[in-house]
N, C-alpha and C positions, 0 to 999 in steps of 0.2 A: 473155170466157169462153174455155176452151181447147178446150173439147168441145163438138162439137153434135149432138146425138141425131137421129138418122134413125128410128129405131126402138125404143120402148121393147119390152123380150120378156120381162120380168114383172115386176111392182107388186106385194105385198102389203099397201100402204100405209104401212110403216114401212121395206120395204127396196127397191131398184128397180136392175132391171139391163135395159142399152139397147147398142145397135148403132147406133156416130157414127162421127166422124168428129173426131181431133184438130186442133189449130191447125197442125201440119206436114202435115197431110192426110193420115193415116195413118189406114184405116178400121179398128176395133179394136171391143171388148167393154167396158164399165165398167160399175161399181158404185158404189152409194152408200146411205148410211142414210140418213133422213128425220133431221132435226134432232129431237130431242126427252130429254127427261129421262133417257131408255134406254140412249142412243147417248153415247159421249166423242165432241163431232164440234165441230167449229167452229160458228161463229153463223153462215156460209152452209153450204150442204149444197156438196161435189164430189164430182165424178167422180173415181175413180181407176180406171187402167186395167189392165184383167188382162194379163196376159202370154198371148200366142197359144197356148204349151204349157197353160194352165191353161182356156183359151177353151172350147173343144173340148168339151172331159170338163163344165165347167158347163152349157154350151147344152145337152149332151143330158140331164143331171139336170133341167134346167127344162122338158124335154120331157117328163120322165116325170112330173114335174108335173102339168103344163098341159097334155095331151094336146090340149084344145082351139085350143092355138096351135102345133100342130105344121105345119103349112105354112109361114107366117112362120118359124119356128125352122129348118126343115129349109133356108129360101135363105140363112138368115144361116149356116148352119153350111156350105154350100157355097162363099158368097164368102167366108169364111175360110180355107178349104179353098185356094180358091186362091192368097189369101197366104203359104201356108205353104209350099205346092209351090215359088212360087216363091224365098221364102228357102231352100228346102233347094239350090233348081238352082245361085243363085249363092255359097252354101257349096262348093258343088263347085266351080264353076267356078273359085272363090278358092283351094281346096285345091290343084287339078291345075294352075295357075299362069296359066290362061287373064284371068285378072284384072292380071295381075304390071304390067305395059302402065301400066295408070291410077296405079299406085303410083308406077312412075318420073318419069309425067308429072305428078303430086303434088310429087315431089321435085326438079324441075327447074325448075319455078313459083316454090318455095319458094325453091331459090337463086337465083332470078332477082330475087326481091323482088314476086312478080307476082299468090300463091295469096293468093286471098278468101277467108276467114271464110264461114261460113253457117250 
């Protein structure tokens, strides 16, 4: 499995959205239908994973939901929070050249015959 849920943050039986963790360990948002006649969905049910800019804006719709799971919702919408600060820091950092470093050392691996795959 690629995904392992730490947290489901709503169920209505037929639809379900959780807070895991992917098989590169990258802590995210997913979604997925309940297999059934309703649903185009494969014969296992998956996760697929929202993208960070859509994260956000759904956790707090499922908030105005589920008011009853607003504490749960409000820490997963913080450790998001901090995902995202830190994508925006090293956008920067890669924008003003402070990154430039790791590229070269990329490409001097690479002509060396030395750069791993991952």
């Amino acid at each position: 499995m690629n995904f392992s849920v730490n947290k489901i943050i709503y169920n209505d039986g037929s639809f379900s959205i959780a807070w895991g963790q992917w098989k590169d360990q990258t802590m995210s948002v997913a979604m997925r239908w309940k297999n059934d006649e309703n649903h185009n969905t494969h014969v296992h049910t998956a996760w697929f994973q929202l993208p960070e800019y859509f994260s956000i804006f759904i956790l707090k719709g499922v908030l105005e939901l589920k008011p009853s799971h607003s504490e749960e919702l409000k820490q997963v919408i913080r450790e998001l929070s901090k995902y995202e600060k830190w994508d925006r820091q090293i956008e920067k950092d890669a924008e003003s050249g402070k990154l430039d470093f790791l590229i070269e050392e990329a490409l001097s691996e690479k002509k060396q015959g030395i750069l791993k795959a991952i």
